[in-house]
MARBA-3410 file (N, C-alpha, C, O; in Angstrom, 1 decimal):
108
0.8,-1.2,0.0,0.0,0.0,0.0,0.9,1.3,0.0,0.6,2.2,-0.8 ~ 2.0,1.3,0.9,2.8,1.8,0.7,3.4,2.8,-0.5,3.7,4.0,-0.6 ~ 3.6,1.8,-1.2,4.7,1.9,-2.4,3.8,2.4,-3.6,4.1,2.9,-4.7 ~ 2.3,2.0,-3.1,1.6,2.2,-4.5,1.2,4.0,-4.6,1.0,4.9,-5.5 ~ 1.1,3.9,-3.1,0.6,5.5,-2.7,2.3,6.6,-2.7,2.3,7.8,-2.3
3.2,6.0,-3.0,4.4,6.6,-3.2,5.2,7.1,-1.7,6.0,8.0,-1.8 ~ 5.0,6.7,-0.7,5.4,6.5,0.4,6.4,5.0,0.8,6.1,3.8,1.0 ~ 7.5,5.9,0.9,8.6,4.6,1.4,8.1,4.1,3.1,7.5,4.4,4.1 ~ 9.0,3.1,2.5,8.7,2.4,4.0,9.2,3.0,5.8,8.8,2.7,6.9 ~ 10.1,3.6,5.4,11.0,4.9,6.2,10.0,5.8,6.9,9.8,6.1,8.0
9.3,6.2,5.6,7.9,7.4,6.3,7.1,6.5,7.0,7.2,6.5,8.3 ~ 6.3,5.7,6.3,5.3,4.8,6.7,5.6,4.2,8.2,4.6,4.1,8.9 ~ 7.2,3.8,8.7,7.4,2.8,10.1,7.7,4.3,10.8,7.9,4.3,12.1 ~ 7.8,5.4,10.1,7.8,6.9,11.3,7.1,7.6,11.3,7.6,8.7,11.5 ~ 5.7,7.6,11.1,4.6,7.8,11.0,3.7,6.8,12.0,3.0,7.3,12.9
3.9,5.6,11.6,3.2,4.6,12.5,3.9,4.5,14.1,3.3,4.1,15.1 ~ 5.2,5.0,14.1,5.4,5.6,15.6,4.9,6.3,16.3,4.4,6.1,17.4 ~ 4.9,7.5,15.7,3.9,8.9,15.8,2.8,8.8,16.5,2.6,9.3,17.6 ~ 1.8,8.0,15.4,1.1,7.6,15.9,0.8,6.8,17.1,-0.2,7.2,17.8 ~ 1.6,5.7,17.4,1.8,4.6,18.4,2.0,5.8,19.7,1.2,6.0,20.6
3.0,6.2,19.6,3.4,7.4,20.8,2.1,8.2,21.2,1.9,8.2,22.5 ~ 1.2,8.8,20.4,0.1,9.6,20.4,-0.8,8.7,21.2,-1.0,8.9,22.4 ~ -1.2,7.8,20.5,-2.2,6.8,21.5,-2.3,6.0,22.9,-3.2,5.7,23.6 ~ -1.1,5.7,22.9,-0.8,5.5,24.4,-0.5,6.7,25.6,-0.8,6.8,26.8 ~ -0.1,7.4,24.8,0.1,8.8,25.6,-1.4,9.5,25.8,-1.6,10.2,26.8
-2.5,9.3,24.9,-4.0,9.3,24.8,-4.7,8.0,25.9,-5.2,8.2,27.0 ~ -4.4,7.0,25.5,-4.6,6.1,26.3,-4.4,6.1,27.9,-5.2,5.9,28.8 ~ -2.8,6.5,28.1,-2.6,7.0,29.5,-3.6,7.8,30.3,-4.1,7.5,31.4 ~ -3.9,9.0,29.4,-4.3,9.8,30.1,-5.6,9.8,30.2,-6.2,10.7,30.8 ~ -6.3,9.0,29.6,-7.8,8.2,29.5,-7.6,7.3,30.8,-8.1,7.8,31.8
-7.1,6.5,31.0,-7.1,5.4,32.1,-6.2,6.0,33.4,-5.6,5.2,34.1 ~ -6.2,7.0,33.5,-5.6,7.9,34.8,-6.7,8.0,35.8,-6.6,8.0,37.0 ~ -8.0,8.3,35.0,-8.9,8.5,36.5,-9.8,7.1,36.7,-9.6,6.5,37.8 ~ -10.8,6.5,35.7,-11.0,5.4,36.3,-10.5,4.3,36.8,-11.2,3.4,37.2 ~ -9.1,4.3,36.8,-7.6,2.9,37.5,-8.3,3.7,39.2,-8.3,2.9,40.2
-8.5,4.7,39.3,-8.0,5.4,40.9,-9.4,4.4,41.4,-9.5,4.2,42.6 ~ -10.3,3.9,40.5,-12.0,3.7,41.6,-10.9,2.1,41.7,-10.9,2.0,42.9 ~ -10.4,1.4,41.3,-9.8,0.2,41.5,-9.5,-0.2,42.9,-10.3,-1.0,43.4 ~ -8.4,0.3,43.6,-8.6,0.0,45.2,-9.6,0.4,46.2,-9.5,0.3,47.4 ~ -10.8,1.1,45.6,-11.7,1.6,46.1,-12.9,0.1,46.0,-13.3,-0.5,47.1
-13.3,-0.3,44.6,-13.6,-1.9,44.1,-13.0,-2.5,45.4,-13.6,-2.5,46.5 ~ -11.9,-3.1,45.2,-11.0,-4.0,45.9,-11.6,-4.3,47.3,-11.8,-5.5,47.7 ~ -11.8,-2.8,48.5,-11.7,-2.8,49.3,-13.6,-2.8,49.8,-14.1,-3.3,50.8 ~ -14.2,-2.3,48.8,-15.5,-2.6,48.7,-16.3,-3.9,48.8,-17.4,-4.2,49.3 ~ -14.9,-5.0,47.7,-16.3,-6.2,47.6,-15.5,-7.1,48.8,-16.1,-8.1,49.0
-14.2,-6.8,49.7,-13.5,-7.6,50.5,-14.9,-8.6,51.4,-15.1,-9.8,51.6 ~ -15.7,-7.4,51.7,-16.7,-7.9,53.0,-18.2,-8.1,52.4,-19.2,-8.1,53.1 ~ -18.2,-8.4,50.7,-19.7,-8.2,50.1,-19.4,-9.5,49.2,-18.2,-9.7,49.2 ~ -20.2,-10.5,48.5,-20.1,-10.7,47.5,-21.5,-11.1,46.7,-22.2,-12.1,46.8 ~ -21.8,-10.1,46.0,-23.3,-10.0,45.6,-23.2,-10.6,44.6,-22.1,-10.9,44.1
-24.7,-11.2,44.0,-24.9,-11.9,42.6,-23.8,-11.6,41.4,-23.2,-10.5,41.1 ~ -23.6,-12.8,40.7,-22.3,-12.4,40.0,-22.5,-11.0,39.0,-21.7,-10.1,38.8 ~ -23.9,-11.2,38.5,-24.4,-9.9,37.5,-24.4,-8.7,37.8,-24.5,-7.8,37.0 ~ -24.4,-8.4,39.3,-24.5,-7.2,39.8,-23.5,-6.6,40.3,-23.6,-5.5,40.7 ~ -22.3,-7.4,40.4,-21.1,-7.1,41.0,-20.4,-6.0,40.3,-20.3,-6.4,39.1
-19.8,-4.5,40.3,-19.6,-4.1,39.2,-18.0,-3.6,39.3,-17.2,-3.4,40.2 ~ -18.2,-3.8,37.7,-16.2,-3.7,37.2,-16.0,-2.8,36.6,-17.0,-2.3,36.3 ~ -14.7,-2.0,36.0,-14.1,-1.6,35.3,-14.0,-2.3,33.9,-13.4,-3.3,33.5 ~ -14.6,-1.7,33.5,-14.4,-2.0,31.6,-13.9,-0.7,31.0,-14.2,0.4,31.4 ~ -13.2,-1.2,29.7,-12.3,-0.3,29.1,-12.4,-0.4,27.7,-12.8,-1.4,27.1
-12.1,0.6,27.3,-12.4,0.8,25.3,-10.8,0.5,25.3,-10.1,0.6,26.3 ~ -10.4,0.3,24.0,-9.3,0.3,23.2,-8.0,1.9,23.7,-6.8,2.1,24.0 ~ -9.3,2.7,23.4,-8.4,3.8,23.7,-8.1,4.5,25.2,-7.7,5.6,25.4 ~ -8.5,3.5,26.3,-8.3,3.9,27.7,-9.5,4.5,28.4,-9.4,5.0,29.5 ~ -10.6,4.5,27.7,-11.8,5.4,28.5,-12.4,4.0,29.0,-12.7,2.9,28.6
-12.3,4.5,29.8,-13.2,3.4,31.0,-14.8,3.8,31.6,-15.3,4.9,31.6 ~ -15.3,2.6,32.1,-16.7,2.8,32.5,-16.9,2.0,33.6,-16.6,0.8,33.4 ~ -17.4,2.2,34.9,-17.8,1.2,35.9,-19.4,0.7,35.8,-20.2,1.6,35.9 ~ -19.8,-0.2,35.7,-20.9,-1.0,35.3,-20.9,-2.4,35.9,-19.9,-3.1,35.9 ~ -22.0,-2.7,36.2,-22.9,-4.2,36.6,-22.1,-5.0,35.3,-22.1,-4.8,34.1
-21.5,-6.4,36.2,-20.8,-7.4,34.9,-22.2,-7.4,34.4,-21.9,-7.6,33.2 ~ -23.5,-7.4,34.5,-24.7,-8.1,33.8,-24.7,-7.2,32.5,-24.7,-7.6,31.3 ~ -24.6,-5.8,32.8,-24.9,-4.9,32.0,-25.2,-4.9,30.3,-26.0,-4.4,29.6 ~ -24.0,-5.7,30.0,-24.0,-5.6,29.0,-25.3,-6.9,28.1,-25.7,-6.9,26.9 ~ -25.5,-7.7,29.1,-26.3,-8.8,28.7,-27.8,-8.3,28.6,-28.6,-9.1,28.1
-28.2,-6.9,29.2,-29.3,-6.1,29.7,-30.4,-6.2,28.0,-31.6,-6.7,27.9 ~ -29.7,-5.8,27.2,-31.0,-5.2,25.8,-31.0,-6.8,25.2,-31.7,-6.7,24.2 ~ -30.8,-7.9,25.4,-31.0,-9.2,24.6,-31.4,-9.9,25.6,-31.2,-11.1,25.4 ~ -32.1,-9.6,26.7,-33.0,-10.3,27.7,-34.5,-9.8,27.4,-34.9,-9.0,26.6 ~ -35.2,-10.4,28.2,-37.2,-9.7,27.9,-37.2,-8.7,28.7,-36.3,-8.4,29.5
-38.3,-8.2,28.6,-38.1,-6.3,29.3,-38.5,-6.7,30.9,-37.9,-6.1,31.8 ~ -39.4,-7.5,31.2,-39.7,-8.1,32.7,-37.8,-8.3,33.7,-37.3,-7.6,34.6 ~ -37.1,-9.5,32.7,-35.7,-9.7,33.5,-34.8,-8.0,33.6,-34.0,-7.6,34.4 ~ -35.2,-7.7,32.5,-34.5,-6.0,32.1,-34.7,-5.0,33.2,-34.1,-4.1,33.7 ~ -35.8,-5.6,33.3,-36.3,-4.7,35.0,-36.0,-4.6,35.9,-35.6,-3.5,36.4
-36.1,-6.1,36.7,-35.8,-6.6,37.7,-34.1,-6.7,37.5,-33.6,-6.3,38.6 ~ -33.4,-6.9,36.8,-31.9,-6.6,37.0,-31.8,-5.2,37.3,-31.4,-4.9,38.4 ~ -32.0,-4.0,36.4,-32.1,-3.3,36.2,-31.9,-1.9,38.2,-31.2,-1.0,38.6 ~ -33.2,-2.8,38.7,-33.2,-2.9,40.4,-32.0,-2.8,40.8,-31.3,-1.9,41.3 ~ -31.8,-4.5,40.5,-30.6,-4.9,41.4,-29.2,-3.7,41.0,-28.7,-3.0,41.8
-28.9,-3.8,39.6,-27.6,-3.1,39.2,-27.7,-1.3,39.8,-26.7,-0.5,39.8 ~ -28.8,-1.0,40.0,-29.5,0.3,40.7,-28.5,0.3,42.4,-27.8,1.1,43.0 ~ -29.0,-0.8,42.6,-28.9,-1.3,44.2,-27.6,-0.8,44.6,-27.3,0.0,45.5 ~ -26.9,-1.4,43.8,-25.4,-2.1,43.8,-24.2,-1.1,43.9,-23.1,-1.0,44.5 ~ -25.1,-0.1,42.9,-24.2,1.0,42.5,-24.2,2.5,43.9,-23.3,3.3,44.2
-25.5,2.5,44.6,-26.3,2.7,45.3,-25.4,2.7,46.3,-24.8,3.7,46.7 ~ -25.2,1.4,46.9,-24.0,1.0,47.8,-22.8,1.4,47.8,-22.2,1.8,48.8 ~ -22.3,1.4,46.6,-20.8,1.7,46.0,-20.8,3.1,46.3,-20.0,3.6,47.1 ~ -21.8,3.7,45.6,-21.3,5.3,46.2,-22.2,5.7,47.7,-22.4,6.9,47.8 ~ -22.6,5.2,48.5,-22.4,5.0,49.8,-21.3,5.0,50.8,-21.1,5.8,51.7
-20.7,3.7,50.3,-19.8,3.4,50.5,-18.3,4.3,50.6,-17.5,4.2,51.5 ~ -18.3,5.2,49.3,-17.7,6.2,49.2,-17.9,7.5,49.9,-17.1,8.4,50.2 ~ -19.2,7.3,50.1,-19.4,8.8,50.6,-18.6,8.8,52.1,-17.7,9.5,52.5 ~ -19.6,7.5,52.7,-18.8,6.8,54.1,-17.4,7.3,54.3,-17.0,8.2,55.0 ~ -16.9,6.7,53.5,-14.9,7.2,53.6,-14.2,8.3,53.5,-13.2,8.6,54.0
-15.2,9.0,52.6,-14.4,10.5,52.3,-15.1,11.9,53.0,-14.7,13.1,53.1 ~ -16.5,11.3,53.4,-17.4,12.7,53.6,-17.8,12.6,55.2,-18.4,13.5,55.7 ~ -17.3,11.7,55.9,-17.7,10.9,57.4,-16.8,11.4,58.4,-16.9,11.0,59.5
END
């Protein structure tokens, strides 16, 4: 593709650094604040262990942006709207606690 578009391979592997350097250094600074809820997690589920679906984790995109969510969550729109509900409760619940929890430690 390269060679056809008249680009040596020289530009092309320093370019594709560029880039590489850009996105991790993007990435870093994407996964700088959701990594911090991590020993917060840790220290939370020590004394809890709720239904496996409700339990909630850190998930991450490609490019480092993170989100805390119910492991169920994502199983939520390909269930019937009755289960969608009633989970729906629980992952409510869960989250409910978590920032409880938080408030408990830093606002107490």
């Amino acid at each position: 593709m390269a060679a056809k578009s008249g680009i040596g391979r020289e530009t092309t592997d320093k370019l594709f650094g560029q880039y590489h350097q850009m996105r991790i250094k993007l990435k870093t600074r994407n996964l700088s604040t959701p990594i911090k809820l991590w020993p917060h997690l840790l220290e939370f589920y020590k004394r809890r262990n709720p239904e496996f679906g409700t339990r909630l984790t850190l998930s991450f995109y490609g490019n480092g942006v993170g989100r805390l969510q119910s492991q169920g969550a994502e199983f939520q729109e390909t269930l019937p709207i009755k289960r969608r509900k009633e989970n729906l409760l629980k992952f409510q619940k869960e989250m409910k606690e978590f920032t409880d929890y938080l408030k408990e430690k830093y606002f107490k």
